[in-house]
N, C-alpha and C positions, 0 to 999 in steps of 0.2 A: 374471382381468382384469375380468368386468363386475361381478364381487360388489366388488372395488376401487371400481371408477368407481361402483356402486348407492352404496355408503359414502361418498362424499366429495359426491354432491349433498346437495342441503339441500332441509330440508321433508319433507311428509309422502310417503307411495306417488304419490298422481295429478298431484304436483309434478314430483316425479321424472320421471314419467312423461310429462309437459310438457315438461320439459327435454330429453328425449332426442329426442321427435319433433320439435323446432325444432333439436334438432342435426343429426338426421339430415337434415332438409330443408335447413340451409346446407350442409351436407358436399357434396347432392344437388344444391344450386345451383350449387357451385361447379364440382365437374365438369364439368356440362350448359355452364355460360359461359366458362368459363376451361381449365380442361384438356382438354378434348374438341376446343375448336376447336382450341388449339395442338399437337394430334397431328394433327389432318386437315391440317397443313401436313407432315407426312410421310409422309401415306398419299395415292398414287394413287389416287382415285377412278373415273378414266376406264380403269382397265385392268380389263376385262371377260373372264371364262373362261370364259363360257358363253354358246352361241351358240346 
């Protein structure tokens, strides 16, 4: 799978390699703003098991 995806960016190695860390940091955006919060609407924060 990653020798796939290294083949189909473009450019040379440290383009590549550009490319990936700007994807990884929108993947990493997205998470953090959009799917994180909309799971804390299912997870009880207030129930506590250690006292």
């Amino acid at each position: 799978m990653y020798a796939s995806l290294w083949s189909v960016l473009p450019g040379p190695a440290w383009v590549r390699v550009l490319i990936l860390v700007v994807l990884v940091a929108v993947v990493l955006a997205v998470c953090v703003f959009v799917v994180f919060p909309w799971l804390n609407t299912f997870i009880n924060v207030t129930d506590v098991t250690v006292e």
